[in-house]
Structure formats: C-alpha cells, structure tokens
Backbone as ProteinMPNN parsed JSONL, in Angstrom:
{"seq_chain_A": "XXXXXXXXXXXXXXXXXXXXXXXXXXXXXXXXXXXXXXXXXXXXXXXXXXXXXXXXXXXXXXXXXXXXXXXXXXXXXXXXXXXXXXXXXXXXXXXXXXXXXXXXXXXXXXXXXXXXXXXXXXXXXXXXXXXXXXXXXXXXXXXXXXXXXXXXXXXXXXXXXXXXXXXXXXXXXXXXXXXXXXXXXXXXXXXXXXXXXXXXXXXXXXXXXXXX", "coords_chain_A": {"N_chain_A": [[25.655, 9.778, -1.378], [24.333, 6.995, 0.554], [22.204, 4.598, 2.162], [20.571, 1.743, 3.293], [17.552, 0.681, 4.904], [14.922, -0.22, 7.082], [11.506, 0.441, 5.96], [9.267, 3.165, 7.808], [6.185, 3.599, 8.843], [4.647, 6.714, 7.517], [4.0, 9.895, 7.223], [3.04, 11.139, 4.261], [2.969, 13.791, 2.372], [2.089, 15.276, -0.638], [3.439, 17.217, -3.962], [2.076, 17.5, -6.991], [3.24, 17.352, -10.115], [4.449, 18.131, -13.151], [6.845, 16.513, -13.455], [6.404, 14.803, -12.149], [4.646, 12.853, -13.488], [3.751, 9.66, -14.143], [2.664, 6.371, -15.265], [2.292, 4.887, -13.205], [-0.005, 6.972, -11.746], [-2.451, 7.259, -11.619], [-3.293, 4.698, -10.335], [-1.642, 4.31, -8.017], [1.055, 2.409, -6.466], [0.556, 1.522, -2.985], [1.71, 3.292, -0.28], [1.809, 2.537, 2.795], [2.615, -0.149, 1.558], [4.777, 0.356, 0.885], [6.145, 0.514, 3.458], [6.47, -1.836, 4.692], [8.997, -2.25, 3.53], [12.291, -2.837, 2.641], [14.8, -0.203, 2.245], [17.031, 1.833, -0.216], [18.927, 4.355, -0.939], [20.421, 6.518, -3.138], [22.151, 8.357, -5.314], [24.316, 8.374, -7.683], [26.201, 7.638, -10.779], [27.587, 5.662, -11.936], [27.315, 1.795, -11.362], [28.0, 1.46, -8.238], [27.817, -0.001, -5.617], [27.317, -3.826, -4.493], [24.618, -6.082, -3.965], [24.901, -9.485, -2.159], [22.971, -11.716, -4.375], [21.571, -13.502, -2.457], [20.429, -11.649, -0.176], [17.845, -11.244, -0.814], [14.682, -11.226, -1.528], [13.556, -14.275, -3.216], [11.654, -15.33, -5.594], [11.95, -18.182, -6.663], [11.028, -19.82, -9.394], [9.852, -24.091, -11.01], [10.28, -22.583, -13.637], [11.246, -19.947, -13.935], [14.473, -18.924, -12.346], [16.016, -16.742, -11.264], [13.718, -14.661, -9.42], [12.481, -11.339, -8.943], [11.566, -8.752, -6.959], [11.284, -5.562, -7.026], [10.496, -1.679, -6.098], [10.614, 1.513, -7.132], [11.609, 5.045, -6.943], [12.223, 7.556, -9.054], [13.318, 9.649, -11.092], [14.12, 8.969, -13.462], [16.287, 6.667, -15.489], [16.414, 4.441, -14.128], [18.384, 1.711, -12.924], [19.15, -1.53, -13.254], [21.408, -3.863, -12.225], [21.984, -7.046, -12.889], [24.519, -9.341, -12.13], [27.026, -12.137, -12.633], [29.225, -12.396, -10.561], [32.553, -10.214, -9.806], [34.432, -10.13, -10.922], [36.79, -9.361, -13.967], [35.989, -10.677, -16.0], [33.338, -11.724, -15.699], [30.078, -12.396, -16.29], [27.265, -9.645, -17.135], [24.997, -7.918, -16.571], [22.665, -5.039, -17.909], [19.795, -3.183, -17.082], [18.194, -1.076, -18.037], [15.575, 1.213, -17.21], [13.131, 3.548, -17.845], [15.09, 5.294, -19.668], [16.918, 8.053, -21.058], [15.678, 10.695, -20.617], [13.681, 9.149, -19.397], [11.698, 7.824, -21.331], [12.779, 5.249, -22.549], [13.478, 1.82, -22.59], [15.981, -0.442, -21.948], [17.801, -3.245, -22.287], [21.73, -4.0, -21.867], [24.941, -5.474, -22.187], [27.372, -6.789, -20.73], [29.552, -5.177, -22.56], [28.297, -3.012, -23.249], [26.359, -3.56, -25.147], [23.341, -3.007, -26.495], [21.293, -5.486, -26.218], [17.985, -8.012, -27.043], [14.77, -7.338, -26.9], [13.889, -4.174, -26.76], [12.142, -0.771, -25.586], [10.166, 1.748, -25.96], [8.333, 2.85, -24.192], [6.467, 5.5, -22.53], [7.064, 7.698, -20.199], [7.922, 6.165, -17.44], [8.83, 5.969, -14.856], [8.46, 7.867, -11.957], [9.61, 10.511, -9.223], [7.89, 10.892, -7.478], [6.172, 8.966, -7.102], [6.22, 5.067, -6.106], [7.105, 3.004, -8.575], [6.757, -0.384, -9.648], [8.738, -3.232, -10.119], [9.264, -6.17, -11.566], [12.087, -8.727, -11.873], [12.442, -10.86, -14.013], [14.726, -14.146, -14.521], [14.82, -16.742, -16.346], [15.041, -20.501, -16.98], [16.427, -20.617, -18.919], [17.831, -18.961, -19.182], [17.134, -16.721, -20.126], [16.474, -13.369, -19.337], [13.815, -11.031, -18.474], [12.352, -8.669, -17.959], [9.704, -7.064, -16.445], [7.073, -4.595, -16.183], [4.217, -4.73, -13.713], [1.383, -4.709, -14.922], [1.644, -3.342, -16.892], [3.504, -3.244, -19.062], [4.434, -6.627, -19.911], [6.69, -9.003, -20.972], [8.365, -5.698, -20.151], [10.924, -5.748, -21.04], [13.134, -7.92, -22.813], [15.862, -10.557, -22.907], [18.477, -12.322, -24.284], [20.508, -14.328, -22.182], [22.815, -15.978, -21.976], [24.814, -16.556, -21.118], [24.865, -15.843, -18.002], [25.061, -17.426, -16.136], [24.422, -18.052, -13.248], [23.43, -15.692, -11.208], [25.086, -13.579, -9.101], [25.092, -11.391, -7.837], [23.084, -8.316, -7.007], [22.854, -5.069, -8.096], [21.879, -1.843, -8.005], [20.61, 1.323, -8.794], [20.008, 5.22, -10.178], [20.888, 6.527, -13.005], [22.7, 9.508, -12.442], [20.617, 10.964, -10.723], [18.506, 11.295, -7.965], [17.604, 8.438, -6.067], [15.002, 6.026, -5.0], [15.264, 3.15, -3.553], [13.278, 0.149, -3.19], [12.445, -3.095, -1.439], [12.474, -6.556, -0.519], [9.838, -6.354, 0.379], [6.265, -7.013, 1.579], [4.858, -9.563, 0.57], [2.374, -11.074, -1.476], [3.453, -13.483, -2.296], [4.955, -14.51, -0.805], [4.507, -16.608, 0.544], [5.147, -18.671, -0.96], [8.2, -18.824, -0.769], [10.866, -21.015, -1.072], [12.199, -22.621, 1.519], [15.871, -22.008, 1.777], [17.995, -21.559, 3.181], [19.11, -18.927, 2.857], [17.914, -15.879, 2.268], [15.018, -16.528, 1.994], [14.795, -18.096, 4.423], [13.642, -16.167, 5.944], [11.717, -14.676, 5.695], [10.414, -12.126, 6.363], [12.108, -10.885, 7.289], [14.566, -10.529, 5.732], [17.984, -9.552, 5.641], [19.903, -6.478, 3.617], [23.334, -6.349, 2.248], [25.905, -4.575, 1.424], [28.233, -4.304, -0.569], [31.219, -3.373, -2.209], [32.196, -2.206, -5.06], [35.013, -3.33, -6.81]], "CA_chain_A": [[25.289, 9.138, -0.12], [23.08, 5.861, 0.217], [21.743, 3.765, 3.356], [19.498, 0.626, 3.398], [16.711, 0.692, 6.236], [13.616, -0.616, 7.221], [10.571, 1.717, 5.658], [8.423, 3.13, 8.706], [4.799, 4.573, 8.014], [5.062, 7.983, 7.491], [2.342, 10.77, 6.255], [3.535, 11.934, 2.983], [2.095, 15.361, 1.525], [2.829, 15.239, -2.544], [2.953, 18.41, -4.562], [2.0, 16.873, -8.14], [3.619, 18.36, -11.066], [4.749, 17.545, -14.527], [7.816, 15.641, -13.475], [5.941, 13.442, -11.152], [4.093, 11.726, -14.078], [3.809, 8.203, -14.587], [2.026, 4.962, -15.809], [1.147, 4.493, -12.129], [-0.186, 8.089, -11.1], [-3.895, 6.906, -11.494], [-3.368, 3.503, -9.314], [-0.39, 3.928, -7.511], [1.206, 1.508, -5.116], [0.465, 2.503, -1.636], [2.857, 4.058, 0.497], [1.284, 1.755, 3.189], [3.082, -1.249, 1.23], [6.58, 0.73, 1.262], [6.538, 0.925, 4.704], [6.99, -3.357, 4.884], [10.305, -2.75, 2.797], [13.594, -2.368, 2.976], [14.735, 1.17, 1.243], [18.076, 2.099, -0.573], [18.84, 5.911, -1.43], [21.363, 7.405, -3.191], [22.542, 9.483, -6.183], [25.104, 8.254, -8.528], [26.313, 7.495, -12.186], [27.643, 4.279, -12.478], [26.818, 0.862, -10.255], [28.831, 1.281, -7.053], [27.359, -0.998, -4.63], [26.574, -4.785, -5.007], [24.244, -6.743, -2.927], [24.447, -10.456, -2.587], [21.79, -12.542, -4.326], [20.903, -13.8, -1.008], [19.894, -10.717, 0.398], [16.533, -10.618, -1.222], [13.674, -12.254, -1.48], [13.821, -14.65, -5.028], [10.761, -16.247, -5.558], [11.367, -18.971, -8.102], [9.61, -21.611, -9.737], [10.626, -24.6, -12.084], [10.227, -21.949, -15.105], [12.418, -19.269, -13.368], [15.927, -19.571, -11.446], [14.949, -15.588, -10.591], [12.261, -13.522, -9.623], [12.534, -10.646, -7.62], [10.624, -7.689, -7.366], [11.453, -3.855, -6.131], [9.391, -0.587, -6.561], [11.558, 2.384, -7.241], [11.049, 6.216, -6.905], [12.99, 8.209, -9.326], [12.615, 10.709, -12.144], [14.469, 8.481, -14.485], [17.533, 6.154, -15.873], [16.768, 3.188, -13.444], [19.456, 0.723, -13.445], [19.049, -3.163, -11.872], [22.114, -4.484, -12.845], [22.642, -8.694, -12.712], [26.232, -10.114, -12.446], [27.639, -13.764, -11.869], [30.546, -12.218, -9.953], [33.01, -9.079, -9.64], [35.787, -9.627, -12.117], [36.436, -8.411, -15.47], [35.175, -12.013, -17.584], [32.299, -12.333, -15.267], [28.711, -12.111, -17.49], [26.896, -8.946, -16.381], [23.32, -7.048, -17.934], [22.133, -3.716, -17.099], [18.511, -3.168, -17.473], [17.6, 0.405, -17.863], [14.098, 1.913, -17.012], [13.154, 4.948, -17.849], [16.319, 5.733, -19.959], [16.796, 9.22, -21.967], [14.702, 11.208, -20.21], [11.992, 8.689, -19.396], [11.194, 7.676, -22.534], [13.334, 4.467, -23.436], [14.22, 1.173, -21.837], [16.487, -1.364, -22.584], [18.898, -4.374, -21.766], [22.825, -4.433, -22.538], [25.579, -6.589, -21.852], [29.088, -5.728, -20.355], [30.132, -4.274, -23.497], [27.622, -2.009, -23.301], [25.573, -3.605, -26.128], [22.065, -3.321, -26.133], [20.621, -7.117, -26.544], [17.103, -8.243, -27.216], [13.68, -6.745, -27.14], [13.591, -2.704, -26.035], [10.888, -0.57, -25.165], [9.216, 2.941, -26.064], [7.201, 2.891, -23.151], [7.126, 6.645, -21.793], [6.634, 8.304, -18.687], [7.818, 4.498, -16.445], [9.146, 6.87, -14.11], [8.541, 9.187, -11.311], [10.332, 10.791, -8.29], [6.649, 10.823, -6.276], [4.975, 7.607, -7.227], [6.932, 4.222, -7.017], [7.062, 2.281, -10.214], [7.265, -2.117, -9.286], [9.79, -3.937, -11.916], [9.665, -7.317, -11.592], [13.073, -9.067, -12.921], [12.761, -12.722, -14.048], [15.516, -14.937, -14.956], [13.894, -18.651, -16.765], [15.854, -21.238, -16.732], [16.322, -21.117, -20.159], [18.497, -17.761, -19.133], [16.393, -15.326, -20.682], [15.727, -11.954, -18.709], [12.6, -10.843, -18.394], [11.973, -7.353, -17.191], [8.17, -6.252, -16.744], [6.236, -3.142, -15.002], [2.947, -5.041, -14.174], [-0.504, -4.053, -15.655], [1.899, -2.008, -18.125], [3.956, -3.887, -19.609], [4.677, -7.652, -19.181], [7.589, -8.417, -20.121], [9.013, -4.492, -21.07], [12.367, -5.946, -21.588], [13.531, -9.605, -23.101], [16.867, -10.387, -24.152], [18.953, -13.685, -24.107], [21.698, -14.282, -21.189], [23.286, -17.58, -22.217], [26.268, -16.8, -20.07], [24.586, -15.238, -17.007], [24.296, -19.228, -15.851], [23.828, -17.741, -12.055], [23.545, -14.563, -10.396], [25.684, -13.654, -7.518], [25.054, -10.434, -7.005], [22.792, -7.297, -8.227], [22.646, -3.655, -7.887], [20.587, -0.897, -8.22], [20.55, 2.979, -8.84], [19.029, 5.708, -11.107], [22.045, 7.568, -13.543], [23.279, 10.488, -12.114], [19.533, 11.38, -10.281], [18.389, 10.366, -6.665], [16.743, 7.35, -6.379], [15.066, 5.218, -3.388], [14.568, 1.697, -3.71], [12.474, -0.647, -1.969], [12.457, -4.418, -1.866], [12.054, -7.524, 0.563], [8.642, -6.323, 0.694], [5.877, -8.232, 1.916], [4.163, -9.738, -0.7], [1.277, -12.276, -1.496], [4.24, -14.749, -2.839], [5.908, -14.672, 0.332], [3.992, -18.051, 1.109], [5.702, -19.751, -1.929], [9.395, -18.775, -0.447], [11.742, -21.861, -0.594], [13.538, -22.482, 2.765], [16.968, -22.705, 1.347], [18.974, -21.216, 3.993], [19.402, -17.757, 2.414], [16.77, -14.679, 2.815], [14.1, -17.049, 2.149], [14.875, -18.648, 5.293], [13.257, -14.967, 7.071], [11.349, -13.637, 4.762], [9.956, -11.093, 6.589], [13.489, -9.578, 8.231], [15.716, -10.013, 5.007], [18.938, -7.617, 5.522], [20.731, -6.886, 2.578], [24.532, -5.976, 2.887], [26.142, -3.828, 0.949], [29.547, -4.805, -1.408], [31.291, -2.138, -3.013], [32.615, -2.794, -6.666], [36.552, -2.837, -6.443]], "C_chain_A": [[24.274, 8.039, -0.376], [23.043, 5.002, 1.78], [20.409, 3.013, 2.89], [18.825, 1.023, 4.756], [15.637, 0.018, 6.053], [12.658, 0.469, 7.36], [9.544, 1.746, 7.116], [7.413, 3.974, 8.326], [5.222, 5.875, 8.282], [3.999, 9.049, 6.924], [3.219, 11.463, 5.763], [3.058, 13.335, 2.439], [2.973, 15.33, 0.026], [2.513, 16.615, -3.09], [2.955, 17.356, -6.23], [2.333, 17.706, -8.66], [4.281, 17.715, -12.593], [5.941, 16.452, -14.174], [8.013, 15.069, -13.002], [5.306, 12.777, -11.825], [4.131, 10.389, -14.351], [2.528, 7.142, -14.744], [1.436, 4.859, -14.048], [0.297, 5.909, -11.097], [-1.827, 7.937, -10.765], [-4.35, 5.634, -10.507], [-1.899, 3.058, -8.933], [-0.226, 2.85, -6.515], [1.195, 1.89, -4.069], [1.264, 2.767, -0.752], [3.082, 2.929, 1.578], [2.506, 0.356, 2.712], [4.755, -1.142, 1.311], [7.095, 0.581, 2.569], [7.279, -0.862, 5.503], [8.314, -3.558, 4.195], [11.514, -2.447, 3.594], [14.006, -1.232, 2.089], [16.646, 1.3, 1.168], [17.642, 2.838, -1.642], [20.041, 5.775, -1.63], [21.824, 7.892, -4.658], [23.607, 8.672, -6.971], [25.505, 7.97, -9.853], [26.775, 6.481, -12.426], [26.974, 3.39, -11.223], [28.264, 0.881, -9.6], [28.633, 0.084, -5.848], [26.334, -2.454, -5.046], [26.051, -5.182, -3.507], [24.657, -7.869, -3.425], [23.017, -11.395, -2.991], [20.537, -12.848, -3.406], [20.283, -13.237, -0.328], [18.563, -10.457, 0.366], [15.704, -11.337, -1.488], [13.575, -12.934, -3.239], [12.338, -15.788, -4.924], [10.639, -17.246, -6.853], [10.773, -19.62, -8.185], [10.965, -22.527, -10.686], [10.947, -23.839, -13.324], [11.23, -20.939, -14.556], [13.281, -19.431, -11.904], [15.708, -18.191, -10.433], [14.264, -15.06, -10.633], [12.307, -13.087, -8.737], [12.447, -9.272, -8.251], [10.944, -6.694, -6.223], [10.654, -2.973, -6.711], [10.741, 0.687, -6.369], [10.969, 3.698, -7.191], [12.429, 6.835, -7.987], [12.56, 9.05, -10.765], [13.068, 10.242, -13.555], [15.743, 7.637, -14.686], [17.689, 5.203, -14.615], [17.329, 1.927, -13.714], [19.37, -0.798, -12.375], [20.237, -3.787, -13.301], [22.388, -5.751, -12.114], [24.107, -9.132, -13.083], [26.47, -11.522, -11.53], [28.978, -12.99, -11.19], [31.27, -10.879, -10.126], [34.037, -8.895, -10.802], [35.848, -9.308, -13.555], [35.849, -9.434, -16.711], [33.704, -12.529, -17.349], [31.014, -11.8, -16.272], [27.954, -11.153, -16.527], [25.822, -8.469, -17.438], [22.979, -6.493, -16.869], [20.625, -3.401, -17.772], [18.392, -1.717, -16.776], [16.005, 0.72, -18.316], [13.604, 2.965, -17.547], [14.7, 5.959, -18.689], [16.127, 7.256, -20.738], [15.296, 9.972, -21.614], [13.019, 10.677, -20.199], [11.339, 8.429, -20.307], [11.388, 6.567, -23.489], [13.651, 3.751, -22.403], [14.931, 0.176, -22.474], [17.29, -1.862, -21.952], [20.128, -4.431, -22.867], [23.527, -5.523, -21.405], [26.75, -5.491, -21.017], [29.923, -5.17, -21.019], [29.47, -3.323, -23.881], [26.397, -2.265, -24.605], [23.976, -4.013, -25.839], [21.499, -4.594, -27.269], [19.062, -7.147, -26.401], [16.35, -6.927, -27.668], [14.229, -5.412, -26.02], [12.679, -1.85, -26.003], [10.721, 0.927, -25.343], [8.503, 3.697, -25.501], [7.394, 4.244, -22.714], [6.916, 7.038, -20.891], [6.628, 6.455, -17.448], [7.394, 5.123, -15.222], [8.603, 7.646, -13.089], [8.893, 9.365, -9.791], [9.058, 10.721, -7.372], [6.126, 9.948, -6.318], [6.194, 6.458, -7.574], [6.664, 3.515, -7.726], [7.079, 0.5, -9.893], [7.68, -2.592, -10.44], [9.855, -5.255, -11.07], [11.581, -7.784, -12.57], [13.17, -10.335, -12.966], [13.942, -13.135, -15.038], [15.152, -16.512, -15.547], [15.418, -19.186, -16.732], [16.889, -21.838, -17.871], [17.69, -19.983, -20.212], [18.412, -16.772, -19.568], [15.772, -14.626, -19.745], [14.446, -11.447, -19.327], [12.424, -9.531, -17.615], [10.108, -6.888, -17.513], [7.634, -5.235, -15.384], [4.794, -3.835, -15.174], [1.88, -4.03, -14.022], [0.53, -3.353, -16.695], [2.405, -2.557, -18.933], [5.11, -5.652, -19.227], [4.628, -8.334, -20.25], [7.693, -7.037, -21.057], [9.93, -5.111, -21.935], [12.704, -7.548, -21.812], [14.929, -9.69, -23.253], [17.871, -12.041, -23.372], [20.176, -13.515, -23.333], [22.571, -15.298, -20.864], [24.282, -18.186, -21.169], [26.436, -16.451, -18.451], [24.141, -16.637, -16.604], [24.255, -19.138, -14.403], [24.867, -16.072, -11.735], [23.779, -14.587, -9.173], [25.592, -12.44, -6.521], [24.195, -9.408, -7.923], [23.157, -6.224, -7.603], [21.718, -2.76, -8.389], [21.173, 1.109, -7.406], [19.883, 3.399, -10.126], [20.649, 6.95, -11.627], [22.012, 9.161, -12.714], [21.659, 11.566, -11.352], [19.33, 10.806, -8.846], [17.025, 9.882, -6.964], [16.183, 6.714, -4.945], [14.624, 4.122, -4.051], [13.884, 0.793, -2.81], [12.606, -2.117, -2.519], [12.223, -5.782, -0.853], [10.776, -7.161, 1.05], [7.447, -7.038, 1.392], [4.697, -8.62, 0.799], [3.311, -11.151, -0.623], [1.958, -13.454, -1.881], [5.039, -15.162, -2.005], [5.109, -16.287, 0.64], [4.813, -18.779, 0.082], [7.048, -19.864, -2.081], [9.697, -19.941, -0.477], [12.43, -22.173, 0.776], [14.751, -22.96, 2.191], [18.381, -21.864, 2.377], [19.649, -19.836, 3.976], [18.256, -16.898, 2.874], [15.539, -15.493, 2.609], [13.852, -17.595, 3.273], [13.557, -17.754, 6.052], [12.828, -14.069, 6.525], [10.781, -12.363, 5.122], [11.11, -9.895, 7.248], [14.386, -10.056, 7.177], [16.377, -8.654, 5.268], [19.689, -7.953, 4.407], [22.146, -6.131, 2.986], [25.31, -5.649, 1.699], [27.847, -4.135, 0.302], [30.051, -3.931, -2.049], [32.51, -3.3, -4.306], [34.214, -2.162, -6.316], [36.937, -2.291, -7.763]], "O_chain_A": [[23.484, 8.084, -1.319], [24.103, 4.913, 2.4], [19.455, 3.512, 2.293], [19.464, 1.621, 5.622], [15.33, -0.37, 4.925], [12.65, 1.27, 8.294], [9.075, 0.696, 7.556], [7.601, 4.952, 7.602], [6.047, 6.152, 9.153], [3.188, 8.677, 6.076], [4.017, 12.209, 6.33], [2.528, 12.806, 1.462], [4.183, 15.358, -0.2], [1.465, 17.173, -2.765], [3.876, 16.567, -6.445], [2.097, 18.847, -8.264], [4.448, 16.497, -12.664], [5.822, 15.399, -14.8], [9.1, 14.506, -12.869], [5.009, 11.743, -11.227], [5.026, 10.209, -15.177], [1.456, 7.384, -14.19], [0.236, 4.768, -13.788], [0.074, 5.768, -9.894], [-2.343, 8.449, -9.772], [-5.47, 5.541, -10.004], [-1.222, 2.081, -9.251], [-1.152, 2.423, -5.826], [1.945, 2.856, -3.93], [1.546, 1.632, -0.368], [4.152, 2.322, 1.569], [3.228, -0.064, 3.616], [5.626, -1.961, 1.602], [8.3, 0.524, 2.812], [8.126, -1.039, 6.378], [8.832, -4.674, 4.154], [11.688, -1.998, 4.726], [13.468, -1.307, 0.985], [17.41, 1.002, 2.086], [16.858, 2.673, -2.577], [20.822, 5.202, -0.869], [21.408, 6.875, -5.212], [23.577, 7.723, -6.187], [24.426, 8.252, -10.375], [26.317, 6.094, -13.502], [26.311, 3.898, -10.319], [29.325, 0.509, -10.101], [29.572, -0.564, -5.386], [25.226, -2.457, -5.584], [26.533, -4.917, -2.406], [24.892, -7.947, -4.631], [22.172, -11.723, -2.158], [19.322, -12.651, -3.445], [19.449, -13.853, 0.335], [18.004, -9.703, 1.163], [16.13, -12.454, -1.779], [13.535, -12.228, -4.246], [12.21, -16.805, -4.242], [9.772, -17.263, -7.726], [9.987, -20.13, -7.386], [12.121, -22.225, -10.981], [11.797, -24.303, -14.083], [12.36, -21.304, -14.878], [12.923, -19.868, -10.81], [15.368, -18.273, -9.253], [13.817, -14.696, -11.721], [12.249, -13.691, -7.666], [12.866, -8.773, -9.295], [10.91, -6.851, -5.002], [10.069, -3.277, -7.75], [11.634, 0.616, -5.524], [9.753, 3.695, -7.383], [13.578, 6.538, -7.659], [11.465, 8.927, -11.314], [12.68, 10.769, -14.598], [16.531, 7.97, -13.801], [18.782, 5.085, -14.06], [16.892, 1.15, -14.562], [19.502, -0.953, -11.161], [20.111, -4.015, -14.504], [22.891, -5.752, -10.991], [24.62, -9.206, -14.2], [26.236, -11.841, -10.365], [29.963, -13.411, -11.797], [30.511, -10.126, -10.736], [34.362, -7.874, -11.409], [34.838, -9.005, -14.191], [35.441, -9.17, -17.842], [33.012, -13.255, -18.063], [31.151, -10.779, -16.947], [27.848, -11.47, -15.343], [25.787, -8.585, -18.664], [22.9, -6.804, -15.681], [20.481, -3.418, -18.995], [18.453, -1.333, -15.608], [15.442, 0.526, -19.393], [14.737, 3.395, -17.759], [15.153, 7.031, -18.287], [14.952, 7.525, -20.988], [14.201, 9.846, -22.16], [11.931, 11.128, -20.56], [10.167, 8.801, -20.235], [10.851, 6.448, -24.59], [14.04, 4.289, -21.366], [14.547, -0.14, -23.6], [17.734, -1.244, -20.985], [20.024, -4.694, -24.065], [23.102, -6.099, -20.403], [26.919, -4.29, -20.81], [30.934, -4.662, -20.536], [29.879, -2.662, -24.836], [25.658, -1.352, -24.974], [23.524, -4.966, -25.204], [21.356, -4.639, -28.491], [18.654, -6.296, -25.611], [16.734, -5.959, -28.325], [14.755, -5.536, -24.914], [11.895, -2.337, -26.817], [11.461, 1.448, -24.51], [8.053, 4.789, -25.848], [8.573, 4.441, -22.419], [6.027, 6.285, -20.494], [5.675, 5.878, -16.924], [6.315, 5.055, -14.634], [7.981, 8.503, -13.717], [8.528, 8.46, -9.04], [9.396, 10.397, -6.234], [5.296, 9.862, -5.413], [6.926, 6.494, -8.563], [5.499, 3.174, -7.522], [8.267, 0.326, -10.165], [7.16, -2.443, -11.546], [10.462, -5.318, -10.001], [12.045, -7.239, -13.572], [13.837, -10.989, -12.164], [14.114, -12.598, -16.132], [15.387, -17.42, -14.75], [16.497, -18.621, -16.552], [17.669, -22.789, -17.911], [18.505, -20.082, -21.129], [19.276, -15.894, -19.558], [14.703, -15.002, -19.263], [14.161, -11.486, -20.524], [12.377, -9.663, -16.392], [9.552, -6.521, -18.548], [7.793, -5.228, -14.163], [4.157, -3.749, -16.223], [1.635, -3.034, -13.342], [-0.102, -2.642, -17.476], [1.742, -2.488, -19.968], [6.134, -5.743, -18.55], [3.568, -8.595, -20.82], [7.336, -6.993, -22.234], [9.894, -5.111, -23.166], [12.484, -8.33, -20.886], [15.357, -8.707, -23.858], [17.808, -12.543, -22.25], [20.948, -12.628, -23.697], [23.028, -15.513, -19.742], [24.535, -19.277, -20.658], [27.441, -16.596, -17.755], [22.965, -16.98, -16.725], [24.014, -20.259, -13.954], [26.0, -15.613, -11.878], [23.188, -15.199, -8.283], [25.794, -12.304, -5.314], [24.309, -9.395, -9.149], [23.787, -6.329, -6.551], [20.833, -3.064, -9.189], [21.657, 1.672, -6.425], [19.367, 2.649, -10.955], [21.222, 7.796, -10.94], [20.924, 9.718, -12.568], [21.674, 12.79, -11.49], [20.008, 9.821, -8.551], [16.014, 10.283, -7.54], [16.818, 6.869, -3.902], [13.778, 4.101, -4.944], [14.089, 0.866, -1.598], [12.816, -2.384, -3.702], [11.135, -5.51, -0.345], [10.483, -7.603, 2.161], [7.941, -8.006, 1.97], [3.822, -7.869, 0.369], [3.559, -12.091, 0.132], [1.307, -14.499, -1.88], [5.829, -16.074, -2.248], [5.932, -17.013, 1.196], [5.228, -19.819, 0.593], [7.521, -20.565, -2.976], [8.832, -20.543, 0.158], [13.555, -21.674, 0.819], [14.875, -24.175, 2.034], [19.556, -21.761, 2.024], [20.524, -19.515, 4.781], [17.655, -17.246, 3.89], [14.682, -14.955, 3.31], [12.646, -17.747, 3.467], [12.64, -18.343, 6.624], [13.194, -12.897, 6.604], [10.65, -11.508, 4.246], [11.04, -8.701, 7.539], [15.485, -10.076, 7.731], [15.997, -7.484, 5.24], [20.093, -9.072, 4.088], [22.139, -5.371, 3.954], [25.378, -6.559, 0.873], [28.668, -4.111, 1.219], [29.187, -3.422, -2.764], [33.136, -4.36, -4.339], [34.552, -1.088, -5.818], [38.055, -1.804, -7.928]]}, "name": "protein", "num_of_chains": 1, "seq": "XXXXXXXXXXXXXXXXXXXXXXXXXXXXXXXXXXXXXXXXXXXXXXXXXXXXXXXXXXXXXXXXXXXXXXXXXXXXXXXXXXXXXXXXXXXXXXXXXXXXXXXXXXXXXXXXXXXXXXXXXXXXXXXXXXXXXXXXXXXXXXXXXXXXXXXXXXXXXXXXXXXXXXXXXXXXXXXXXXXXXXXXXXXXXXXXXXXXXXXXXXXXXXXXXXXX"}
C-alpha cells in the first residue's frame, strides 16, 4: 500500500530501541518540519511508482541541473531512483542508503552495476528518526548523494548518459518506508519560476506513475 499527503502536526510518543539508531538520533530533524511536507508510505521490493520531475521542488543553480532534497523514515535499503524516461534504453541510477542491513551505500546503473564512489557509513537509517538525503545532479552529470553534517557527498558516481531526468522514485527494499519532500525550506526563496512545481512552491502535488 502507499499514499502521498500533506504531513499534519501530530504528537508523536517514540519508544527508542536498538533499531531506531542513527547518525541523526542526537540532533534529529524536527517532526515540526515534517509536518510542511508532502509524505509517501509504502512497503515494497522493487521501484513501482514514478513521479514526474516536476512534481518536486528542484532547486538548481548554474553548477547543478538537480537538487532536491527528502527526509526518509525507514530501518533500511533506501532507494531514490533517477531515470530519463520509462523504456528499456532509457539511462537510469539507483542510489541505495542504508543498504545490507544499514551498513552500506551505493550508486548503480540499469545493469545493476555499482558505479563510482560507495560508502561504509553505518547506522544512516532509522524507522523513528528521519534521515535528509540531498540528491544533486551538476551539470557536468555527476550524482551527488549526501546526508548533511554526515556525509557530504556519501555517494559520487559519473552519469554521462542521464543528460535529463524525467522522472524519480522512491522506496525502502522490501521494509516500510515514509517519505517526505516539497518541504519548506530556507532555499525555497531561490526557486526558479519555470512553470513546473517551482511555480507553487509551497502546494507542490506530486502524481503518481506506475512503471509498465
């Protein structure tokens, strides 16, 4: 199951426990800040559902084409996958978080090959505290994955052929996940008006594509 919504404040009660650890358990992001997002839940093992591009807030510059930033809740194997398109020649990279039990991240291609720089980093992760992943794209077409204050970037790796993104997705392998995103953020002043979710940055909807 999975649904997008708009996050409403809510009083949380946390039971802490070993398999709520993470990199941000000492200065988490505040709940407070989730509540300005947009949220997508749901459970599955491969990428089922694409958004378009458009849907989300991209804050570039002259140095990057994207930049766009979600906070995730999950216990592990977070997946933001980038694709120019749906069909089988289109250029696609899956950037995993938290892979192998929270303990490994890395960037492949659509042959499943893991490309560039990968990461060691342990505990990204956790189902009670969300995690923020930036994902930049330069213009140069090198991905850029970083968890700031932790690591910046985690993930590098060259995307020669990813020459625009049309659509991403997002889930956590075979675990439930919630995502958050269109947030409201201190970069929201440096939005583009280009006629897409920048247009409305504060009511981006994203819309939901399923992979044929």
């Amino acid at each position: 199951m999975f649904f997008t919504r708009v996050v409403r404040p809510i009083m949380l009660v946390v039971l802490l426990s070993g398999s709520g650890q993470s990199v941000y358990n000492q200065n988490p992001v505040p709940f407070s800040k989730l509540a300005t997002c947009q949220e997508f839940t749901l459970n599955a093992e491969r990428c089922m559902h694409f958004f378009p591009i458009e849907s989300v807030k991209n804050y570039k510059t002259k140095e990057n084409k994207i930049h766009l930033k979600f906070y995730v809740m999950a216990a592990r194997d977070a997946n933001i996958v980038l694709s120019s398109g749906y069909g089988e020649n289109d250029a696609r990279y899956t950037a995993v978080i938290g892979g192998v039990e929270n303990t490994y991240s890395w960037i492949s291609n659509r042959q499943d090959t893991i490309v560039g720089q990968d990461s060691r980093l342990p505990n990204i992760l956790s189902p009670l505290y969300p995690t923020p992943i930036v994902v930049l794209q330069k213009t140069s077409g090198q991905l850029h994955i970083s968890i700031p204050s932790q690591a910046e970037p985690l993930l590098m790796a060259d995307a020669p052929d990813l020459t625009e993104v049309k659509l991403f997705c997002l889930y956590s392998w075979r675990t439930d996940s919630r995502w958050f995103f269109n947030c409201t953020e201190v970069e929201d002043s440096l939005l583009v008006i280009d006629g897409g979710c920048s247009e409305n940055a504060g009511r981006c909807q994203a819309y939901v594509n399923f992979e044929p």
